[in-house]
C-alpha positions in Angstrom: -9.6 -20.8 -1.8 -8.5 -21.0 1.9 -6.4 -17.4 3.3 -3.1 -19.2 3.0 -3.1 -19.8 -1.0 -4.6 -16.2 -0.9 -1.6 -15.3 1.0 0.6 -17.1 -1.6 -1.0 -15.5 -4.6 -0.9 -12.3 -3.3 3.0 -12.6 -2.6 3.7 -14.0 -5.9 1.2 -10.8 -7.7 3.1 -8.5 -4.9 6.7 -9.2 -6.7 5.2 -9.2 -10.0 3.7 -5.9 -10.0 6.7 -4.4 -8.1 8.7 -5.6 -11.1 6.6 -4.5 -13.7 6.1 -1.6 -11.7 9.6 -0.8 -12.1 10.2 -1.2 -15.6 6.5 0.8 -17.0 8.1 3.6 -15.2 11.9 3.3 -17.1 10.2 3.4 -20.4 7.0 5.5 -20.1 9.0 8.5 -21.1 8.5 6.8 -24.9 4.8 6.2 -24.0 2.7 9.3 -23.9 -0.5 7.2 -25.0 -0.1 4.6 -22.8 0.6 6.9 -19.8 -2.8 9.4 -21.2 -4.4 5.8 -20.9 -3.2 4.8 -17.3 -4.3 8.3 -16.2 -7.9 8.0 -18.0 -8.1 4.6 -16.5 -7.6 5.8 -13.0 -10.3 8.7 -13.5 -12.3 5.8 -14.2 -11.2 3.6 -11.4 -11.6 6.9 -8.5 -15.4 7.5 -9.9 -16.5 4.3 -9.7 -14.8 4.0 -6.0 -16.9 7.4 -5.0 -20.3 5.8 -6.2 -19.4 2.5 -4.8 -19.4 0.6 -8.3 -17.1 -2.1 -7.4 -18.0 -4.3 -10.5 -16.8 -1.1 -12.8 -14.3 -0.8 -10.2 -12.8 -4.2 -10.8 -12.4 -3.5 -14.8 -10.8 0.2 -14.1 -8.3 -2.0 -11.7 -7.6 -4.6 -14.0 -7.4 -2.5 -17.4 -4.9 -0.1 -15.1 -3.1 -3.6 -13.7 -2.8 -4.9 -17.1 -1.3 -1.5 -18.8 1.3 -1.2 -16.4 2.7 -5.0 -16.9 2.0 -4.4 -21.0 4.6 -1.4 -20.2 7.1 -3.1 -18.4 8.0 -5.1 -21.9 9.2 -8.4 -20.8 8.9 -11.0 -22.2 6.7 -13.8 -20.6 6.1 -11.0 -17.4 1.7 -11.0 -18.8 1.3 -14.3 -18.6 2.9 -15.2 -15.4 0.8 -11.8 -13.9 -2.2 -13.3 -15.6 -1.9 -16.4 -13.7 -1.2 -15.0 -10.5 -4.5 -12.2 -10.7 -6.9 -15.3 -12.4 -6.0 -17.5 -9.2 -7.2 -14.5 -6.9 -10.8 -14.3 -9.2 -12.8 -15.8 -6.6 -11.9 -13.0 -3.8 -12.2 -10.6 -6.8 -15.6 -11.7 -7.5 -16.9 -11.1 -3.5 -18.4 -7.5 -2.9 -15.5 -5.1 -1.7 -17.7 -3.4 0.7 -16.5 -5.6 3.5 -12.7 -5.2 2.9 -13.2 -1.6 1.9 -14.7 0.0 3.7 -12.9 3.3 2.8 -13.0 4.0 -0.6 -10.6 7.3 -0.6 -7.5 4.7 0.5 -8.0 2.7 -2.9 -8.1 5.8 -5.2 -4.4 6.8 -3.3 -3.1 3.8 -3.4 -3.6 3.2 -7.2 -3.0 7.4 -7.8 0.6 6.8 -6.0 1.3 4.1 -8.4 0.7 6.2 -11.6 2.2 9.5 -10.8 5.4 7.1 -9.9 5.4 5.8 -12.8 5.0 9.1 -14.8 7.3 10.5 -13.0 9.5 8.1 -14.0 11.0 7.2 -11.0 11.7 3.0 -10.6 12.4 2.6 -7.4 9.2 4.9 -6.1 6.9 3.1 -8.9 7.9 -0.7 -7.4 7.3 0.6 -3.7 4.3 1.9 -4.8 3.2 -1.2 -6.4 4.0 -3.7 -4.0 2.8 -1.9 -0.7 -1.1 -1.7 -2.5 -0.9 -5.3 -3.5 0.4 -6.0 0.5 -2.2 -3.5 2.0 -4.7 -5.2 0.0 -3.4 -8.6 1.4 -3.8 -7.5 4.7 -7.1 -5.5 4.4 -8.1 -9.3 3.6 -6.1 -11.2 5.9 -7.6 -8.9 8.8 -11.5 -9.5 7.4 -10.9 -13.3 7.3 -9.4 -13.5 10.7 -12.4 -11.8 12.3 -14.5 -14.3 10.8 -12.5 -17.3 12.4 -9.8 -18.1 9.8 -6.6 -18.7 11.6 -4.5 -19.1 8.7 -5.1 -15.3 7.7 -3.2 -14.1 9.7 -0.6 -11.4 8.2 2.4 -13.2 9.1 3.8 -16.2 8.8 2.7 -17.6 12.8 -1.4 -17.7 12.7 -0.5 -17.1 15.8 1.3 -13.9 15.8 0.2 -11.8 19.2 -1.3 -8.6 19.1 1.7 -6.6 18.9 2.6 -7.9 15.5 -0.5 -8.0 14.0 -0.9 -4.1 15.2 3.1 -3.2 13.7 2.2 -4.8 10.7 -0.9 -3.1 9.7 0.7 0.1 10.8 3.6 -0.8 8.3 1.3 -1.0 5.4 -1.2 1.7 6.3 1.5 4.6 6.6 -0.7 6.9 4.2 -3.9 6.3 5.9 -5.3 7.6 9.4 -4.5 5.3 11.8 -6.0 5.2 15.2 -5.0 3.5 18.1 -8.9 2.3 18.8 -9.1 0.8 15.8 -6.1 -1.1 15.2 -6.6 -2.4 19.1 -10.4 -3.5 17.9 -10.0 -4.4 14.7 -6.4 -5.7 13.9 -4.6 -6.6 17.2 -8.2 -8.0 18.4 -7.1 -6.7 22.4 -7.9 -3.2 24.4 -6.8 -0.3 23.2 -5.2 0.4 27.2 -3.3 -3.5 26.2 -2.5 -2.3 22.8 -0.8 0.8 24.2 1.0 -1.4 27.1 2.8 -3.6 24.2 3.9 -0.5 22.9 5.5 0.6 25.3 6.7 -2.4 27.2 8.3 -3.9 23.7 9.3 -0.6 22.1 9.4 2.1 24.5 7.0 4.5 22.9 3.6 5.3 22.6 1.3 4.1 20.1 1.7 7.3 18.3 5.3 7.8 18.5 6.0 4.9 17.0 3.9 5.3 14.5 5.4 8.9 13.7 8.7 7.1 13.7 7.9 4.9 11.2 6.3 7.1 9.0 9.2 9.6 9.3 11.9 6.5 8.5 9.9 5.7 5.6 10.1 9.5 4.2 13.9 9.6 4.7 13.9 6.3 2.5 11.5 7.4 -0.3 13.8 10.8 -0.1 17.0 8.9 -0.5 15.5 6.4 -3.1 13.2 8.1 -5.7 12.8 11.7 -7.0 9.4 11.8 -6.0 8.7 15.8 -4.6 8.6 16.4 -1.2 4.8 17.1 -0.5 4.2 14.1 -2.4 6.4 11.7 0.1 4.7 13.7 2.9 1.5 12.7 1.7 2.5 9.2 0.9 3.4 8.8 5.0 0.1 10.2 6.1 1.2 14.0 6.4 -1.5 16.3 4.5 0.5 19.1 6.1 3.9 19.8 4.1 5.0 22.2 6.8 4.3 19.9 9.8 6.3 17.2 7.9 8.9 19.3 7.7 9.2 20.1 11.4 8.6 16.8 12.8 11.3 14.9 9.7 13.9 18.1 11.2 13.0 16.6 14.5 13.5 13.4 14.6 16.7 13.8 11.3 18.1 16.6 12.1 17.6 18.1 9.1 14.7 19.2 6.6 13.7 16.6 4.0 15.0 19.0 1.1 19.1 18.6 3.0 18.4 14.9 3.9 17.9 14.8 0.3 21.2 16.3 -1.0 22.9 13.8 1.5 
């Protein structure tokens, strides 16, 4: 399978699990075994990621997968998510080492997903879904395209310059450490001093500032959109610091995340 039907799999198994997403978490409140399950199943799924086990990884993630489309209780929505994971079996079946390098982002990802849906919150349970099944995507797009495959690229040009590819990764990688080194190296494929240049030239603002901006836009969303506690939305935009979210969000809003949210 070439990177464009990857791409197209992935985009079809991105709206699917965003749906499916959305409706485990509007009827898990009936469904204390199946959420005890999804939360044994991502025990599973972290301590096989910590020893490196990706083929017990890759059961965890499909038995966790599978339980949350099973909740969503639509008719016809299994099968359709069936097809869409089968047709991505042969990147499943390739060691994960390469694309994942860090096995802590995973466990996140898949831990966001669950306590959205336990929480019962929709709208954060879909964003959760759909932004792992697009990191993923672009984890894999990124790989590829360092090996020479121009049709991975994460957008819809295999063309796209370095300043998309960078904003892009950024986009999906809001949780995660990001450093300007390594998204110039490994993502934008320029120098870091280049990278930086784009920034600033297209946007007006350093590397880091924008990325603070976007990660600060996306809190004010998630604090608008779901019920999801603060600390947690700080965490899920890359602050581990509740406090220090709070400052910057009043700096750049105006206001503290808890009065954004009474807005």
């Amino acid at each position: 399978m070439n990177a464009t039907e990857l791409r197209r799999l992935s985009e079809l198994r991105s709206l699917l699990e965003g749906f499916a997403a959305r409706h485990a978490a509007q009827h898990i409140a009936g469904a204390p075994e199946e959420l005890n399950r999804l939360r044994s199943i991502l025990e599973q799924l972290t301590k096989a990621l910590q020893i490196r086990d990706y083929i017990s990884f890759r059961e965890a993630d499909f038995a966790l997968h599978q339980t949350i489309v099973k909740l969503a209780k639509v008719p016809r929505l299994k099968a359709a998510w069936r097809e869409a994971w089968d047709g991505l079996l042969s990147f499943h079946a390739q060691g994960f080492e390469d694309y994942f390098p860090d096995a802590r982002v995973l466990a996140q990802e898949h831990d966001y997903l669950v306590e959205a849906i336990a929480l019962g919150d929709p709208a954060a349970a879909e964003d959760a879904a759909r932004s792992h099944v697009d990191a993923v995507w672009f984890r894999v797009a990124e790989r590829s395209r360092a090996n020479g495959d121009p049709s991975a690229a994460p957008h819809d040009d295999p063309n796209s310059d370095p300043l998309r590819r960078a904003t892009a990764y950024i986009a999906f990688h809001l949780h995660t450490p990001v450093k300007l080194t390594e998204v110039a190296s490994k993502v934008a494929f320029t120098s870091a001093g280049n990278l930086s240049r784009l920034f600033r030239q297209h946007y007006g603002l350093s590397f880091q500032a924008y990325l603070q901006k976007l990660r600060l836009e996306k809190a004010a969303e998630l604090l608008v959109t779901t019920r999801l506690p603060i600390a947690r939305i700080a965490r899920r935009v890359g602050y581990r610091d509740v406090s220090r979210f709070g400052q910057h969000f009043k700096r750049h809003h105006g206001q503290m995340p808890s009065e954004w949210r009474k807005r």
